[in-house]
Backbone as JSON Lines, residues from 0, in Angstrom:
{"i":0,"aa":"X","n":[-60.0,-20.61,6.15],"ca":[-59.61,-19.3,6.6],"c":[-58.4,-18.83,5.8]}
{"i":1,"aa":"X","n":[-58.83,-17.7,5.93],"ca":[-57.6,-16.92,4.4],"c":[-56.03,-16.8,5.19]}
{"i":2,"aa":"X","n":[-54.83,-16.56,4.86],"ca":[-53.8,-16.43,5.78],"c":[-53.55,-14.78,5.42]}
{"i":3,"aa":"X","n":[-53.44,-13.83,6.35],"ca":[-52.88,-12.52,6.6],"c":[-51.41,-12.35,5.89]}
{"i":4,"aa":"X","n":[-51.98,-11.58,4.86],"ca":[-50.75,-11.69,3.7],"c":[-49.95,-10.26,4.13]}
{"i":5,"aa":"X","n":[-50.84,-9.26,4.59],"ca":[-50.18,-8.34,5.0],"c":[-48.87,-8.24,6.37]}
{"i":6,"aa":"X","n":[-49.4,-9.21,7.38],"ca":[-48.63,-9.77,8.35],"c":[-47.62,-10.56,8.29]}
{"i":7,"aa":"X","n":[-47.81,-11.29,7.22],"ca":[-46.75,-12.29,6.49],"c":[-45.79,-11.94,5.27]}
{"i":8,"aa":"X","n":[-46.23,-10.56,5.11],"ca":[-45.32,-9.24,4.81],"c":[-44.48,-8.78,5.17]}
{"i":9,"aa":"X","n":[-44.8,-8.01,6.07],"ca":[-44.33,-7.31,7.45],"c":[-43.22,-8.01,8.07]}
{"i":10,"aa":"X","n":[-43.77,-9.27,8.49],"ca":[-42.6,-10.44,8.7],"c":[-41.32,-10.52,8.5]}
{"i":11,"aa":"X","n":[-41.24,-10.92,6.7],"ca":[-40.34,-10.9,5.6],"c":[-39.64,-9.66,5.68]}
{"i":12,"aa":"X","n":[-40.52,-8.48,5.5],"ca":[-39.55,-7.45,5.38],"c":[-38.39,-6.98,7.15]}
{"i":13,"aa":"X","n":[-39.14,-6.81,7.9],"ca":[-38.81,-7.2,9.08],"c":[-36.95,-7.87,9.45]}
{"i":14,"aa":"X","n":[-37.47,-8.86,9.09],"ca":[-36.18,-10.54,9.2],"c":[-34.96,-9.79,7.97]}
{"i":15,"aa":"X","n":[-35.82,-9.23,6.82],"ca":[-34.78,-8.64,6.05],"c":[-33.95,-7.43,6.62]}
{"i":16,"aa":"X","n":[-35.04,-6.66,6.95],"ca":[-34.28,-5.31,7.32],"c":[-33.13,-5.83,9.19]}
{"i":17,"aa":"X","n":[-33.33,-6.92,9.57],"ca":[-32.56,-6.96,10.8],"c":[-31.09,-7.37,10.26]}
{"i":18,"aa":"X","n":[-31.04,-8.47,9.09],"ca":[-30.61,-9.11,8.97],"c":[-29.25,-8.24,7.74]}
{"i":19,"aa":"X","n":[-30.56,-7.25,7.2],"ca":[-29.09,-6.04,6.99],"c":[-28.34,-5.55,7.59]}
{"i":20,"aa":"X","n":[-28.75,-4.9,8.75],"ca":[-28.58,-4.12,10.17],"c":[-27.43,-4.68,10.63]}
{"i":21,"aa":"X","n":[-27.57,-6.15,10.72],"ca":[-26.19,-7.36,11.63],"c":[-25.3,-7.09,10.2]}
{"i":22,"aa":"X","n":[-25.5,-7.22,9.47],"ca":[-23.89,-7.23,8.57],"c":[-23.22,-6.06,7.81]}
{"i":23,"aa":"X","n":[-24.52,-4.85,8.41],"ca":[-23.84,-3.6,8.13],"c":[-23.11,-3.41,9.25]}
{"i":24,"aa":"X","n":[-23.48,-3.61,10.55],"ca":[-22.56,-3.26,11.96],"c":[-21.23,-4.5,12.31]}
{"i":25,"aa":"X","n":[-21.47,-5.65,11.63],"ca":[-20.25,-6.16,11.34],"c":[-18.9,-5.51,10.6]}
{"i":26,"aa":"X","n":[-19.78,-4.96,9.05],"ca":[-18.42,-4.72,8.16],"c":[-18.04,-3.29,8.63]}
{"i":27,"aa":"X","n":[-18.99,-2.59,9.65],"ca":[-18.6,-1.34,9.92],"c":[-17.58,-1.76,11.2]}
{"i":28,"aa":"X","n":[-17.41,-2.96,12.0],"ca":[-16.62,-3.02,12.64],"c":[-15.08,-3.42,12.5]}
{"i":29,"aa":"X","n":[-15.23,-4.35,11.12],"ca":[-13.85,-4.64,10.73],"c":[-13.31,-3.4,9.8]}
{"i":30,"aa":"X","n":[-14.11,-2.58,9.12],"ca":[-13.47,-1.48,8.67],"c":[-12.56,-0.39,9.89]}
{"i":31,"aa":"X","n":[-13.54,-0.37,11.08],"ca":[-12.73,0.51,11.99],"c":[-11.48,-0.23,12.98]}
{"i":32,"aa":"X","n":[-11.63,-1.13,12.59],"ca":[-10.25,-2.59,13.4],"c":[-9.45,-2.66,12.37]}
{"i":33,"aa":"X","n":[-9.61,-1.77,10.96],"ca":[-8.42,-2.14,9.44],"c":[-8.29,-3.36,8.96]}
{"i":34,"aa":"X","n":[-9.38,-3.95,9.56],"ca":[-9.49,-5.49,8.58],"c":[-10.65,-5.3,7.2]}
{"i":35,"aa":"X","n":[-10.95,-4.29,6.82],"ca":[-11.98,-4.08,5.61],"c":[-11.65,-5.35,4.5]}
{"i":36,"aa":"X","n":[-12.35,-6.46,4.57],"ca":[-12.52,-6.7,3.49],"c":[-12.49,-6.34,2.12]}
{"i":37,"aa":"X","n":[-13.08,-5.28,1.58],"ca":[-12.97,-5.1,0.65],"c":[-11.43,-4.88,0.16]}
{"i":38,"aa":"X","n":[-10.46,-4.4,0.9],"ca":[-9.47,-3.58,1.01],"c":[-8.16,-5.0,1.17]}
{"i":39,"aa":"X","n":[-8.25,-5.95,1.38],"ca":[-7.74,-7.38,1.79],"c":[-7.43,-7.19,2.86]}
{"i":40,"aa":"X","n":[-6.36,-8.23,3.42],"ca":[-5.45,-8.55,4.6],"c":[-4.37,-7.24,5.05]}
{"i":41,"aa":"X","n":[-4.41,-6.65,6.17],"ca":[-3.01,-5.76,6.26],"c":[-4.13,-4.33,6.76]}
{"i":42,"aa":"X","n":[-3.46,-3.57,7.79],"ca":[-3.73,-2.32,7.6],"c":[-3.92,-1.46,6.74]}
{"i":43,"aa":"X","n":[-2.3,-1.03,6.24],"ca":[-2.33,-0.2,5.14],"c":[-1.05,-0.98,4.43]}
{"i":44,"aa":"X","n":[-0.99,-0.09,2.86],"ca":[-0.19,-0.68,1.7],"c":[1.71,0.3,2.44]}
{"i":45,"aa":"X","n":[2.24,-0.26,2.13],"ca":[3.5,0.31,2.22],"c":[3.76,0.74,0.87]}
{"i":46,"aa":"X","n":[3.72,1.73,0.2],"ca":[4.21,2.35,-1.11],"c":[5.7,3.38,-1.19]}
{"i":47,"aa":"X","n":[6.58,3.2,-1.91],"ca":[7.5,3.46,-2.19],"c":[7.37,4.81,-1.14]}
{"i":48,"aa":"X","n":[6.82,5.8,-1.74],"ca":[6.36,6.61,-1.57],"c":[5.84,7.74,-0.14]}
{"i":49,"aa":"X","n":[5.47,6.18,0.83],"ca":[4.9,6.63,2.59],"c":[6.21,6.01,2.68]}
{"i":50,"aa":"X","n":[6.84,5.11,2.48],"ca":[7.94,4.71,3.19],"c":[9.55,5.83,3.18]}
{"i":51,"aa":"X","n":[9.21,6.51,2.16],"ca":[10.29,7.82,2.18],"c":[9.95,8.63,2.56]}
{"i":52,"aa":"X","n":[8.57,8.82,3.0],"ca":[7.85,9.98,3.75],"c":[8.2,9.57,5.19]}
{"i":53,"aa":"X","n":[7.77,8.61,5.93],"ca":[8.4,8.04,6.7],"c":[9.48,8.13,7.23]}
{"i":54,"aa":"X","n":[10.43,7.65,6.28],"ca":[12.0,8.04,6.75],"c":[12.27,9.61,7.14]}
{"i":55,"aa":"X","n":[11.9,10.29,5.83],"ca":[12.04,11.54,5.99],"c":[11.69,11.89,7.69]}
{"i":56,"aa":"X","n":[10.55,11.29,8.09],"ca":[10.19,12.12,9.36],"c":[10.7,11.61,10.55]}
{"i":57,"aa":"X","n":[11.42,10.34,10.37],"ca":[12.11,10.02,11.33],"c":[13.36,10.95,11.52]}
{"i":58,"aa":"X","n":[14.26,10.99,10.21],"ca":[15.41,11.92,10.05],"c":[14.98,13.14,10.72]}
{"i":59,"aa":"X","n":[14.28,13.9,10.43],"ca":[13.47,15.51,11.04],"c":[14.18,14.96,12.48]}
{"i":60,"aa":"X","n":[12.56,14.44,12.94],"ca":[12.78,14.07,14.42],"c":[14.16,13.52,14.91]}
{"i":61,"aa":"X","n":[14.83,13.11,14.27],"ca":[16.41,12.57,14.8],"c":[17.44,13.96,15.2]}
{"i":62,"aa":"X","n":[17.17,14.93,13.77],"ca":[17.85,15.99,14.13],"c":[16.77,17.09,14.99]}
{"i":63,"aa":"X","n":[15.77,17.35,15.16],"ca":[15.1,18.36,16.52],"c":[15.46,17.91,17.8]}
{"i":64,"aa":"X","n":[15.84,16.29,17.7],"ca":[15.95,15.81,19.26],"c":[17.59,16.36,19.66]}
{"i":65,"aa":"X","n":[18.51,16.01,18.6],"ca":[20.13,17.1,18.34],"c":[19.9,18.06,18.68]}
{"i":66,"aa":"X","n":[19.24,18.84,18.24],"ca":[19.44,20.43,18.43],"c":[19.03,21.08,16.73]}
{"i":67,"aa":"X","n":[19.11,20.08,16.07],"ca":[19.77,20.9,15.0],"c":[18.72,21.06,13.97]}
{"i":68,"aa":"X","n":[18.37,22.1,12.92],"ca":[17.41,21.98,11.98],"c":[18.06,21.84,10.69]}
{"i":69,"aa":"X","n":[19.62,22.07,10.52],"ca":[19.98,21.64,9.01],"c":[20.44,20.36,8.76]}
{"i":70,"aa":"X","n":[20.89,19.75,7.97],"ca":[21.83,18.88,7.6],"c":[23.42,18.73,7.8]}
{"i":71,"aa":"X","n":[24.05,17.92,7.79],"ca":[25.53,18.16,8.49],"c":[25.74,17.94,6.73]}
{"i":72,"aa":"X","n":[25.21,17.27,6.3],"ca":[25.89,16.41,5.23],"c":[24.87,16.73,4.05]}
{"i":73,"aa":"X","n":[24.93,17.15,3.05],"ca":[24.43,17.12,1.88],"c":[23.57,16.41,1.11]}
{"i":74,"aa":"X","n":[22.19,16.52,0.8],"ca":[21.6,15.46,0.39],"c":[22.65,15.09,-0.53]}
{"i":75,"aa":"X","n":[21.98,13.18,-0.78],"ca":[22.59,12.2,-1.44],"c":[21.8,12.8,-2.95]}
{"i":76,"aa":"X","n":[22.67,12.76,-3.91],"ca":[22.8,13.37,-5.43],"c":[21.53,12.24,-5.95]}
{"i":77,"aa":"X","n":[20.89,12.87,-6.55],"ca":[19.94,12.49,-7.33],"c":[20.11,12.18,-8.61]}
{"i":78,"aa":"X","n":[21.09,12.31,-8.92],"ca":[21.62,12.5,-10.68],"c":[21.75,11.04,-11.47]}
{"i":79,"aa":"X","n":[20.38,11.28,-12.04],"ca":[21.28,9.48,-12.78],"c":[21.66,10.04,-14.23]}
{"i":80,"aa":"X","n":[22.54,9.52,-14.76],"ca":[22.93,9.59,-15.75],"c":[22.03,8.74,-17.27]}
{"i":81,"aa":"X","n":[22.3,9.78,-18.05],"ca":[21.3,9.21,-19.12],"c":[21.57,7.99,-20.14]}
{"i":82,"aa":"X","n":[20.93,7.2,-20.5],"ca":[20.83,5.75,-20.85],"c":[20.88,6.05,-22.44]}
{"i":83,"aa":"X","n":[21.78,5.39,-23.07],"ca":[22.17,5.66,-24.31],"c":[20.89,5.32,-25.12]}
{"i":84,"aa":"X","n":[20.33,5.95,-26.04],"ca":[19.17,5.6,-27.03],"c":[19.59,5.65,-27.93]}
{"i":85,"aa":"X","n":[18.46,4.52,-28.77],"ca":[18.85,3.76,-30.21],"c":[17.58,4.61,-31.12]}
{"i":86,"aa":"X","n":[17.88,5.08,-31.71],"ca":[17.03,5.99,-32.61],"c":[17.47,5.75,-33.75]}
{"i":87,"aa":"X","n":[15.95,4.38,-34.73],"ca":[16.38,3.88,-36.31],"c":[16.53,4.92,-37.11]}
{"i":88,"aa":"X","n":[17.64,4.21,-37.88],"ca":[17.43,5.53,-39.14],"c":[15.47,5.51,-40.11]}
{"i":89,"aa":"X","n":[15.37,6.61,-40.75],"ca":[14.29,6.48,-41.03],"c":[14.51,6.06,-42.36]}
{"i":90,"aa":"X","n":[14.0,5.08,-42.88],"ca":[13.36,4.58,-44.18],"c":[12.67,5.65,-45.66]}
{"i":91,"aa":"X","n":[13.87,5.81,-46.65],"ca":[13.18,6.68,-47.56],"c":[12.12,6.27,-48.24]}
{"i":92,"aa":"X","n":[11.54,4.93,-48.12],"ca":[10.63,4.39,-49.05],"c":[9.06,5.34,-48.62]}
{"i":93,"aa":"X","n":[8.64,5.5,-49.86],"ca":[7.63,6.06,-49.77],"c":[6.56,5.4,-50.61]}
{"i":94,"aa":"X","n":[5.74,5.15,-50.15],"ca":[4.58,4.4,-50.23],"c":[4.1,5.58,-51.71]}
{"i":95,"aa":"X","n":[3.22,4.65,-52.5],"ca":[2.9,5.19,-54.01],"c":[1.52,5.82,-53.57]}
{"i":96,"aa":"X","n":[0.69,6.91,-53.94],"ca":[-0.35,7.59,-53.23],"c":[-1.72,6.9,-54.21]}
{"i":97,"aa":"X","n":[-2.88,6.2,-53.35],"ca":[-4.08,5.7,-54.47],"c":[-5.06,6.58,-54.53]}
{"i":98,"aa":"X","n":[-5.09,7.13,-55.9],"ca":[-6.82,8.36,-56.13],"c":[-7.98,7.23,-55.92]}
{"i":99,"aa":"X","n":[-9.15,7.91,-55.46],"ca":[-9.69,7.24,-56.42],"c":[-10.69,8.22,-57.15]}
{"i":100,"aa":"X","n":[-11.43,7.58,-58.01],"ca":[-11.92,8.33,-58.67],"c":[-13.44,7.52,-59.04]}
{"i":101,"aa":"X","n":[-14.63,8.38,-57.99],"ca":[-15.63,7.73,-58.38],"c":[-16.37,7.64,-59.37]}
{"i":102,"aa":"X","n":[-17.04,7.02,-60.27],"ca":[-17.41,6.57,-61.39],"c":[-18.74,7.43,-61.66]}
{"i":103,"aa":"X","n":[-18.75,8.26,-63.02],"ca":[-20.12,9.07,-62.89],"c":[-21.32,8.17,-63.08]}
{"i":104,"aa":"X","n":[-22.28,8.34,-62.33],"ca":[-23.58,7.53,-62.14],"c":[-24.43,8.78,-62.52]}
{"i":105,"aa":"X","n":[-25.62,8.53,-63.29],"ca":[-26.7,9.14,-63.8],"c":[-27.83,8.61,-62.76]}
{"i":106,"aa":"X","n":[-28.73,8.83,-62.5],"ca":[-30.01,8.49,-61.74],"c":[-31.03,8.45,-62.64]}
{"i":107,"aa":"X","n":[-31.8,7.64,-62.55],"ca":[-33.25,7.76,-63.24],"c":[-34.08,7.26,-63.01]}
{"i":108,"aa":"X","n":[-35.08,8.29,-62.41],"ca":[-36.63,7.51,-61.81],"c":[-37.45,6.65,-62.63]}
{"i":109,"aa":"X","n":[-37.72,5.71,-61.89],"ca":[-38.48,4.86,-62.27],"c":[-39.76,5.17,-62.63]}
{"i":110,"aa":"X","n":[-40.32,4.54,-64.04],"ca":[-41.73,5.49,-64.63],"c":[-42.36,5.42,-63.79]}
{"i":111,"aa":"X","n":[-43.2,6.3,-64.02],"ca":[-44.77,6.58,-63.13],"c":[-45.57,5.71,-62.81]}
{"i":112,"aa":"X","n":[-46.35,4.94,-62.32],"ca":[-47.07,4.01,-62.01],"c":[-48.23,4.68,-61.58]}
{"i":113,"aa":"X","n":[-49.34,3.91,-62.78],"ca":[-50.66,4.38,-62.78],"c":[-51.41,3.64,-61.72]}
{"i":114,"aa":"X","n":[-51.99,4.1,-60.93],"ca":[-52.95,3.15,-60.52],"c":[-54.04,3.06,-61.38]}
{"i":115,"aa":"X","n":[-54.71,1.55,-61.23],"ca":[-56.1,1.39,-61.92],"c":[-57.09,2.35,-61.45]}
{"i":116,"aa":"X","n":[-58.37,2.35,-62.06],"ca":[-59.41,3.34,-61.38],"c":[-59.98,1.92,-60.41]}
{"i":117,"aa":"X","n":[-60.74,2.92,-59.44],"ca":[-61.21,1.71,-58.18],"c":[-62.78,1.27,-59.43]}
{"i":118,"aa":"X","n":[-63.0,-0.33,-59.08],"ca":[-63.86,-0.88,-59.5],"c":[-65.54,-0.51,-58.62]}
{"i":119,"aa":"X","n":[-66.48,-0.41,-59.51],"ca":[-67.49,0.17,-58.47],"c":[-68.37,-0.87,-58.98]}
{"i":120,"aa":"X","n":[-69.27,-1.28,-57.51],"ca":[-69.86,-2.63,-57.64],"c":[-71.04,-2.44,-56.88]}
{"i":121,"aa":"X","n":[-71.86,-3.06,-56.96],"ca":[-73.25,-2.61,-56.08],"c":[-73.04,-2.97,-54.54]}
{"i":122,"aa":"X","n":[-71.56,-4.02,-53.93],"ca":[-71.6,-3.61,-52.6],"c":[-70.76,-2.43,-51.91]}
{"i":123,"aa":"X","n":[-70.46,-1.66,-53.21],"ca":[-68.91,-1.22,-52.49],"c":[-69.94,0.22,-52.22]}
């Protein structure tokens, strides 16, 4: 008796498609818990960047809870001062300039080439 190849198909694909299903609803669960794998260990990255954004909004909120919407005090100066640069002197040497000059070439076809006459024979 033959074995049902179509059923034993079906099967396979079946066991496959469940078996996607479980580890798509896994990684869709550690992505929404901030454990994404792909992404490593940690919620999110702390970058220079959110962490002064951050501050910034704590400061806000420190002064709305005061009363107050300006600053008492002056932002802190941003000014850095500029870093002395070393700029070489430049080199008068000047490199000697190469022509070139390509060589005149003539062309010349190669003679004619006769073919023989075709041989005629009583089977041809």
């Amino acid at each position: 008796m033959k074995p049902n190849r179509v059923k034993g198909t079906f099967n396979a694909l079946a066991a496959v498609g469940a078996l996607f299903c479980a580890v798509f609803v896994l990684l869709s669960a550690q992505m929404v818990l901030g454990h994404d794998p792909a992404l490593g260990a940690g919620k999110a990255s702390k970058t220079k960047a959110s962490l002064k954004a951050r501050q910034a909004e704590t400061i806000r909120k420190a002064r709305i809870k005061r009363g107050t919407d300006t600053a008492e005090t002056p932002p802190a100066s941003t000014y850095v001062p500029p870093q002395p640069t070393y700029v070489e002197p430049q080199q008068s040497y000047v490199e000697p300039q190469q022509t070139y000059v390509q060589p005149q070439q003539t062309y010349q076809a190669p003679p004619q080439y006769v073919a023989p006459a075709p041989v005629q024979s009583t089977t041809s």
